[in-house]
Backbone as JSON, one array per atom type, in Angstrom:
{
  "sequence": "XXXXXXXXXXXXXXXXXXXXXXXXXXXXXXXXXXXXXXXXXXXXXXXXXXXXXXXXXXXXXXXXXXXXXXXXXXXXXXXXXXXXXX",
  "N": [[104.18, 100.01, 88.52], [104.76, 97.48, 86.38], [105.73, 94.3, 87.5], [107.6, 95.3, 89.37], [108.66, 95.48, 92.83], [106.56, 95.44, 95.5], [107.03, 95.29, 98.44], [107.06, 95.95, 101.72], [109.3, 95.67, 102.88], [111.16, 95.33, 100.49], [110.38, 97.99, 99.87], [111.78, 99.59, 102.07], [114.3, 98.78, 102.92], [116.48, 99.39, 104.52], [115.29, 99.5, 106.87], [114.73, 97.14, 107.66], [114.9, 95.59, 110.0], [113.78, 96.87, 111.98], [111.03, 97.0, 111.19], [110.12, 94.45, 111.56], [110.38, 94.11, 114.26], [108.61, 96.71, 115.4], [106.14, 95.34, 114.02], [105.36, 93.17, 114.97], [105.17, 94.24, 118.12], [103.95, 96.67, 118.24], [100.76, 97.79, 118.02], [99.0, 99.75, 116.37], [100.84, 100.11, 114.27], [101.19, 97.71, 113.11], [98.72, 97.13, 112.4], [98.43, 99.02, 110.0], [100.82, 98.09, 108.4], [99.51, 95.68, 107.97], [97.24, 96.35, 106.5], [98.65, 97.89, 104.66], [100.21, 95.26, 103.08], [97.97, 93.81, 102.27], [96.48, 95.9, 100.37], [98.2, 96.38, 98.93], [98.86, 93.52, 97.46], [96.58, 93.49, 96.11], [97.33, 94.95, 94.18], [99.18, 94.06, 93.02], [97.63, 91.82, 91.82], [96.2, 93.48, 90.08], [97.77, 94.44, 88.62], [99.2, 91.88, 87.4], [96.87, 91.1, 85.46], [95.11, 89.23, 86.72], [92.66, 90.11, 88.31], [90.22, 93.05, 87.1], [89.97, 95.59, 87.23], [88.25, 99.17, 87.44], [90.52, 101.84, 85.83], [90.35, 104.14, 87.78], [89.82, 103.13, 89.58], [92.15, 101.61, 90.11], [94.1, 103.3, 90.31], [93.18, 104.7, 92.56], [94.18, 102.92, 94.51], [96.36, 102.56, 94.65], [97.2, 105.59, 95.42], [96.59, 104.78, 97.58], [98.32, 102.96, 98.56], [100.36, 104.1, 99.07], [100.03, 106.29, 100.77], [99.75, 105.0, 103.09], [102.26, 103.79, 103.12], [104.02, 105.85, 103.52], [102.6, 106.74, 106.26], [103.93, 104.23, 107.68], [106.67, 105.0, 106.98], [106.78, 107.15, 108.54], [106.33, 106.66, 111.18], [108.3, 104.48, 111.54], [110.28, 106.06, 111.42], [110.09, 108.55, 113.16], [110.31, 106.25, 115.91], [112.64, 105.24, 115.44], [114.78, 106.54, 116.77], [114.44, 105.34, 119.32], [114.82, 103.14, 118.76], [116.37, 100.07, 120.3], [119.6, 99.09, 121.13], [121.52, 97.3, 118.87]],
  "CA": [[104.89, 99.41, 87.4], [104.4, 95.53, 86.6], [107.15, 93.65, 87.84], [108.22, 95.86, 90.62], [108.34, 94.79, 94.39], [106.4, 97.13, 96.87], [106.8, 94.44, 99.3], [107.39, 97.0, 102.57], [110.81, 95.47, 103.12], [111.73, 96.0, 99.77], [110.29, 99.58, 99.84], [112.22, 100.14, 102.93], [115.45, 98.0, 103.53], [117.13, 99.95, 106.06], [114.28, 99.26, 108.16], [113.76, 95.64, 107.32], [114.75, 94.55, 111.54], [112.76, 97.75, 112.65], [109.84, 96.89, 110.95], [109.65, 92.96, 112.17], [110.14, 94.55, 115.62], [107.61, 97.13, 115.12], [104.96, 94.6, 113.71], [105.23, 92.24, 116.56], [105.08, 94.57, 119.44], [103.1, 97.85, 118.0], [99.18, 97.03, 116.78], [98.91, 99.95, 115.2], [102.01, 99.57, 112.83], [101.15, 95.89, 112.55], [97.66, 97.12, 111.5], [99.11, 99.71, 108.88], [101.83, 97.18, 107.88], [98.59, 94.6, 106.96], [96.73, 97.04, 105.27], [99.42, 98.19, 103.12], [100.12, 94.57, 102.19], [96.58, 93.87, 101.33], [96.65, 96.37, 99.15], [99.85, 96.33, 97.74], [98.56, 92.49, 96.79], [95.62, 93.78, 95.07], [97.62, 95.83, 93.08], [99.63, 93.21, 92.12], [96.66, 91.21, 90.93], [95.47, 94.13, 88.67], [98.93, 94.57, 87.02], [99.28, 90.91, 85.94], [95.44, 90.77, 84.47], [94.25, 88.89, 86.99], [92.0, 91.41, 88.46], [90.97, 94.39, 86.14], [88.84, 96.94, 87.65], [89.05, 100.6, 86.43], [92.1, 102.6, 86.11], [90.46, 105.14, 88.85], [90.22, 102.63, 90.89], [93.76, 101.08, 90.38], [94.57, 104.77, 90.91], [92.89, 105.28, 94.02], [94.68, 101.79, 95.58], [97.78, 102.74, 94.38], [97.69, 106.4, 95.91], [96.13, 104.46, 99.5], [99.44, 102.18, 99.2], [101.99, 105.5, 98.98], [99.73, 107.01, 101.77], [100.34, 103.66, 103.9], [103.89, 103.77, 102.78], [104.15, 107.15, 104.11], [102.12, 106.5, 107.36], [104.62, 103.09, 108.01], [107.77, 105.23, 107.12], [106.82, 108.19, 109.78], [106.61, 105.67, 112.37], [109.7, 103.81, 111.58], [111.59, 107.11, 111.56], [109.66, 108.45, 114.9], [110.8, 105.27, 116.79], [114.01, 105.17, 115.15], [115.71, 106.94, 117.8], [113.96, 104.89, 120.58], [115.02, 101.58, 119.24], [117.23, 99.12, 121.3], [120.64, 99.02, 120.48], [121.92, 95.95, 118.77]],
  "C": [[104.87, 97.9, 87.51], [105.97, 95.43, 87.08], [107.93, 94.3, 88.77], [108.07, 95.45, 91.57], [108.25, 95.73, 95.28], [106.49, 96.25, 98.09], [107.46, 95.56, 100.56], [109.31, 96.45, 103.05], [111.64, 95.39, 101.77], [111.8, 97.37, 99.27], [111.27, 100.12, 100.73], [113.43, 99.42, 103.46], [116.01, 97.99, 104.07], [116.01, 99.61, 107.19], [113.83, 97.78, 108.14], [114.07, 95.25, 109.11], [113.69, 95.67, 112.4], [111.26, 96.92, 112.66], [109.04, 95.09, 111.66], [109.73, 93.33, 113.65], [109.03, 95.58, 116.04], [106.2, 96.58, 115.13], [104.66, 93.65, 115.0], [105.09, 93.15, 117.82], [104.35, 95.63, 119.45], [102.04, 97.28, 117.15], [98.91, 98.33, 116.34], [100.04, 100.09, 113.84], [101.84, 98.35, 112.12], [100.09, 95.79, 112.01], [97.65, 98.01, 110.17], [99.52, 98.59, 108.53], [100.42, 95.96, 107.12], [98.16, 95.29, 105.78], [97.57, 97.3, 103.98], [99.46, 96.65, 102.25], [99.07, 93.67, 101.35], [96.38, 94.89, 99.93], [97.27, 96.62, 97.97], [99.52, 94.76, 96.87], [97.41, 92.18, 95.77], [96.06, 94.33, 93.68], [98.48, 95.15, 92.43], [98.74, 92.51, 91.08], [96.19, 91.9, 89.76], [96.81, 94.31, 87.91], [99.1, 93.43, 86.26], [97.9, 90.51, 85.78], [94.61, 90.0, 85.53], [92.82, 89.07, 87.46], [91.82, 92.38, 87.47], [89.63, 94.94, 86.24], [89.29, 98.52, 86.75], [90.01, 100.88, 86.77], [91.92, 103.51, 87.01], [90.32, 104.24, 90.19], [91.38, 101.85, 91.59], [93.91, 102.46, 90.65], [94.48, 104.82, 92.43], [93.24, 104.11, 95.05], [95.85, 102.63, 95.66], [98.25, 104.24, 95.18], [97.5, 106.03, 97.43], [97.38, 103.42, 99.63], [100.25, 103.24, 99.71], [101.69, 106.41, 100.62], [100.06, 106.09, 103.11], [101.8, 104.01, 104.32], [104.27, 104.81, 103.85], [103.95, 107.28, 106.01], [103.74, 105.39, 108.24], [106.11, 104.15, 108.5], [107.62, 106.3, 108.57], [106.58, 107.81, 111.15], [107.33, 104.81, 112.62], [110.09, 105.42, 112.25], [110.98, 107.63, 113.1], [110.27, 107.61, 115.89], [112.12, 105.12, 116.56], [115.14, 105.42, 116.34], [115.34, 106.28, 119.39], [114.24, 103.56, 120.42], [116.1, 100.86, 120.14], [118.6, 99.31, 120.47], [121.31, 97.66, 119.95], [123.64, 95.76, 118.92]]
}
């Protein structure tokens, strides 16, 4: 949807100190965590016009962000119970 924010800490806000702890100390979360926002920034570009490839291929970003998304969240929640206590 235009004008929405998939930015992973607005997808995920309970996890916004996980995930900066995560990214800094786990490479593959921190290499998920790029990818998604590479792509998530592509997909910005094609909603406001600047970009405008096909719609199967805005499709097929848009279902490799959710799969990201997905990937990110099942390794927040995995570690969840192993983080530090603040």
């Amino acid at each position: 949807m235009l004008g929405e924010n998939h930015d992973l800490f607005h997808e995920l806000p309970e996890y916004k100190d996980r995930i900066a702890e995560l990214k800094a100390a786990d490479p593959q979360f921190s290499k998920l965590y790029d990818d998604y926002h590479a792509i998530n920034a592509e997909v910005e570009r094609i909603e406001l016009q600047i970009e405008t490839p096909s719609d199967t291929y805005t499709e097929t970003l848009k279902k490799r962000r959710l799969h990201l998304k997905d990937e990110l969240y099942g390794l927040l929640r995995k570690t969840e119970h192993a983080a530090p206590a603040h």
